[in-house]
C-alpha positions in Angstrom: 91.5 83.1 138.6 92.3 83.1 134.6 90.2 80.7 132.5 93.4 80.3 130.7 97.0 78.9 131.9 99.9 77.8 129.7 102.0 79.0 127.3 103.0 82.6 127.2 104.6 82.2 124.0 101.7 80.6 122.3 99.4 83.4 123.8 102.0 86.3 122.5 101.7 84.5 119.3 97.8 84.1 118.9 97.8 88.2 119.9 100.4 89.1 117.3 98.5 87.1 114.6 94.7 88.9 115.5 96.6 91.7 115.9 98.1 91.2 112.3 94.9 89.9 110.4 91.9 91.2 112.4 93.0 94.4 114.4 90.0 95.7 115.3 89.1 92.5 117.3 92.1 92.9 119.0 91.4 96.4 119.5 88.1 95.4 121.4 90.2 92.8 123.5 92.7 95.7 124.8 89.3 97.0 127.1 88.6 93.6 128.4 90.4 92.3 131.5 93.6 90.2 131.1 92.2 86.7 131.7 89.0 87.2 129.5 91.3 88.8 126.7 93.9 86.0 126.4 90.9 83.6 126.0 89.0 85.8 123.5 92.7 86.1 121.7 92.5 82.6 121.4 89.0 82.4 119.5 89.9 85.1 117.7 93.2 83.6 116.5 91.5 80.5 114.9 88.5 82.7 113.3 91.9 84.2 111.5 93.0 80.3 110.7 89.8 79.5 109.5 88.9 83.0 108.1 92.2 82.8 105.7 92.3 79.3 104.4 90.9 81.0 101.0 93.7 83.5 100.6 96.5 80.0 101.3 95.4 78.2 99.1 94.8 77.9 95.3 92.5 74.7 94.9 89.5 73.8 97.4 91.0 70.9 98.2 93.7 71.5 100.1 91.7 74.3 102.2 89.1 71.6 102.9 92.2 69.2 104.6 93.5 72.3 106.4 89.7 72.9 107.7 89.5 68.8 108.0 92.7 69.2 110.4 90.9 71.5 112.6 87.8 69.9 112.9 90.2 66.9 113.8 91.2 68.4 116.5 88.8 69.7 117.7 87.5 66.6 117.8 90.1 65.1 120.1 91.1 63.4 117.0 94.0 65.1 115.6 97.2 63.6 113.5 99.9 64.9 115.1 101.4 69.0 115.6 98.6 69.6 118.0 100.9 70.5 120.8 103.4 72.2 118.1 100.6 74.5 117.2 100.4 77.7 119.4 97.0 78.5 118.2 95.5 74.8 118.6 97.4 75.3 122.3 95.6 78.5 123.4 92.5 77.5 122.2 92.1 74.0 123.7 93.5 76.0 126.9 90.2 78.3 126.5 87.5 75.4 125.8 88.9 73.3 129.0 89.5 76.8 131.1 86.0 78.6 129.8 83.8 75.7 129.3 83.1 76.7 126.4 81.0 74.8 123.2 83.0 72.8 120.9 79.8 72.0 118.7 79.6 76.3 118.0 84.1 76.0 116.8 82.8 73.2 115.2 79.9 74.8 113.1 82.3 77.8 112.5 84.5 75.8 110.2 81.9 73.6 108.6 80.2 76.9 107.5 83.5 78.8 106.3 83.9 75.6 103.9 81.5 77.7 101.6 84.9 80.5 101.1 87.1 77.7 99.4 84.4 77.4 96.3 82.9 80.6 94.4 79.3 79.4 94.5 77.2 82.8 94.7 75.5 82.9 98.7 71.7 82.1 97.4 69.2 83.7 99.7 69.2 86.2 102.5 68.2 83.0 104.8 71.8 81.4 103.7 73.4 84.5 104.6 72.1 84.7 108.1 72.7 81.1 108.3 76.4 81.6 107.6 76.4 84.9 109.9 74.8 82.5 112.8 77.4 80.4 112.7 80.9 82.8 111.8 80.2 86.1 113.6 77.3 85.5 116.1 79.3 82.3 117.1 82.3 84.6 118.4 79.8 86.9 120.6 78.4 83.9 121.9 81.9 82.4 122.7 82.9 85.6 123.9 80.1 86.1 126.5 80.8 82.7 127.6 84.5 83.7 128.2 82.8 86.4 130.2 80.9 83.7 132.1 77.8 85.2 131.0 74.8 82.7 129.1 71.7 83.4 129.0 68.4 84.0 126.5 68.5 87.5 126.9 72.3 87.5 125.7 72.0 85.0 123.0 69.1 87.2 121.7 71.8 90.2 121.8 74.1 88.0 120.4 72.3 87.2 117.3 71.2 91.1 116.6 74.8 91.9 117.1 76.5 89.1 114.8 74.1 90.0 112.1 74.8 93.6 111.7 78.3 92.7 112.1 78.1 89.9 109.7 76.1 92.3 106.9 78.5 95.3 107.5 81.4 92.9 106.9 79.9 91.3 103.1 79.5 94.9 102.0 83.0 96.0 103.6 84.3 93.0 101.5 82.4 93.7 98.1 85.5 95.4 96.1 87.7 92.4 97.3 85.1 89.4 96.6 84.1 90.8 93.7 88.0 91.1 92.2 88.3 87.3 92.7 84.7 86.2 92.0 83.1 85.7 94.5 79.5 86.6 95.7 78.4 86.8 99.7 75.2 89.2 98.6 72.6 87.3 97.9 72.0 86.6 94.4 68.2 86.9 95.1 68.7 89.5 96.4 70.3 91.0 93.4 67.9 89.7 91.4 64.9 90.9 93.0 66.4 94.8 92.2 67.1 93.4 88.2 71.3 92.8 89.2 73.3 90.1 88.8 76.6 88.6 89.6 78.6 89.7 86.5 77.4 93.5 87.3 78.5 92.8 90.6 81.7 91.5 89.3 82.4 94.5 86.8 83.5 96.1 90.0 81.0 99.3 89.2 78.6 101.1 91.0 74.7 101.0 89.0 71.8 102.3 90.5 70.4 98.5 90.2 73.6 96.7 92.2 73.2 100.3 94.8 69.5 99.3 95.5 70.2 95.6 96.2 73.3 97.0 98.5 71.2 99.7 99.9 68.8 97.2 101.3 71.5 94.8 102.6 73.1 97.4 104.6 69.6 98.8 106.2 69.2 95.2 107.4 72.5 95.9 109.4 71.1 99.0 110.6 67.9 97.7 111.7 69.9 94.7 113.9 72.3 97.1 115.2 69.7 99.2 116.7 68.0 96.1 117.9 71.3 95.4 119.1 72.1 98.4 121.3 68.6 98.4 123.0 69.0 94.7 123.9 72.8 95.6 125.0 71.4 97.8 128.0 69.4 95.1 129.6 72.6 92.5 130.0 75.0 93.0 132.9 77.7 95.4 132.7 80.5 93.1 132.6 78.9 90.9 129.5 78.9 94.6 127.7 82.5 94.9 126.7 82.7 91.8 124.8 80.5 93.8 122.5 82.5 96.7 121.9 83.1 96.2 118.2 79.5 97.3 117.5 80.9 100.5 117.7 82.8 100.1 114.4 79.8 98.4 113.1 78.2 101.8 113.3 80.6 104.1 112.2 81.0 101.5 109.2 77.4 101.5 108.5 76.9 105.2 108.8 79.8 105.8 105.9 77.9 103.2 103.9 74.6 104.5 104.3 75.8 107.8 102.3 74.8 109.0 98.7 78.2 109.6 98.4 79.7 105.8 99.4 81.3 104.2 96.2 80.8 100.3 97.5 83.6 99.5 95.2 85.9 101.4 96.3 88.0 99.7 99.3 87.8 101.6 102.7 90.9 101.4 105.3 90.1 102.8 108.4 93.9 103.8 110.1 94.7 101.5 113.6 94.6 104.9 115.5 90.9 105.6 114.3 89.9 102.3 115.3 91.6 102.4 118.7 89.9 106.1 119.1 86.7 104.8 118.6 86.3 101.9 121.0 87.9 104.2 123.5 85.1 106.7 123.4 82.9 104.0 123.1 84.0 101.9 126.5 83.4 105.3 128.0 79.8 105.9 127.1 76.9 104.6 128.6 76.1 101.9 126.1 79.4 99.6 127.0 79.5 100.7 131.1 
């Protein structure tokens, strides 16, 4: 039976919106079965409402109200439009249908609250604090859709979100660092004798390149933690992990000499799609 009934409208429109904003997330959800993937559409479609509150708005202010809105309703407080919202629909639909943990939608948008301001991300710790809670919360809520908890997973779950998490800061540096804002760790930078205005020139030095090389061999490290722990958790909690497969194809283009950080990457849709394919096929994800 589908965790999710309702709408088909609203579920056609949460799909067209990941599909819009985050496509390889909706990529990964085309190799899930149809139940799971209308639920995972529907966390997926308010990561993209939360994710994009920055880019809509000009003043903190009026991204915190839009965040306050959410957390509203989540709450089972909201003011009104709840039922009018086709996102807000699918994804109370996914909590009732899945069972899943308001408190971890909850902690999503409380943590996201640090986009609206351009306060440099302090430590490494704050970083994987914020990565806990943004994209190790969506594996967790994932494997839940899958109707798989457990300490083994949740141990996955944090390797996984990590590497993801780290792969997408550096994926992100030429954008941030055009509007000012900083998600590697100032300390970090610091420590290698950087700073945020070099980081904000928007130019490769061998100082900023240290203090990047290091962030992105943390990814590495958790995504081979990842893939070990990923063959010890039953095979149909695997597929919810499927974008680790872009995480290391990302991670591999970053790790080269060659690899200007500054200089934005687009990977095409059909290269994305190719991957995952070959990836649902291999050992790691069957």
């Amino acid at each position: 039976m589908s965790c999710v009934e309702g709408n088909r409208d609203s579920a056609a429109f949460c799909a067209e919106l990941v599909r819009r904003h985050d496509f390889a997330r909706y990529a990964a959800t085309l190799f899930m079965p149809s139940d799971q993937r209308r639920a995972l559409l529907a966390i997926y479609a308010f990561n993209v409402e939360i994710s994009r509150v920055r880019e809509q708005v000009s003043q903190p202010l009026p991204g915190e109200v839009r965040m306050q809105w959410w957390t509203d309703m989540l709450a089972g407080a909201g003011h009104g439009g709840v039922e009018g919202n086709p996102v807000a629909a699918e994804l109370l639909l996914a909590i009732r249908g899945c069972q899943l943990p308001v408190e971890r939608l909850s902690r999503l948008i409380d943590e996201h609250q640090f986009d609206l301001y351009n306060d440099p991300m302090p430590t490494m710790a704050a970083l994987e604090g914020y990565i806990t809670d943004t994209a190790c919360a969506l594996f967790s809520l994932g494997a839940g859709i899958c109707g798989r908890q457990s300490d083994e997973i949740e141990h996955l779950v944090r390797h996984a979100g990590l590497a993801q998490g780290i792969a997408q800061v550096v994926a992100a540096l030429p954008f941030d660092a055009a509007r000012r804002q900083l998600f590697v760790p100032l300390q970090l930078l610091e420590r290698h004798g950087s700073g945020m205005e070099e980081v904000f020139a928007g130019k490769e030095t061998p100082k900023v390149r240290a203090a990047l090389d290091q962030l992105t061999a943390e990814a590495c490290g958790h995504l081979k933690t990842a893939f070990k722990l990923l063959a010890g958790v039953p095979p149909e909690a695997r597929p919810v992990f499927l974008p680790l497969a872009l995480v290391r194809r990302d991670l591999q283009r970053m790790s080269r000499a060659d690899n200007d950080p500054f200089v934005p990457h687009v990977t095409s849709r059909l290269r994305i799609l190719w991957t995952l394919w070959r990836a649902s096929r291999s050992v790691d994800f069957s």
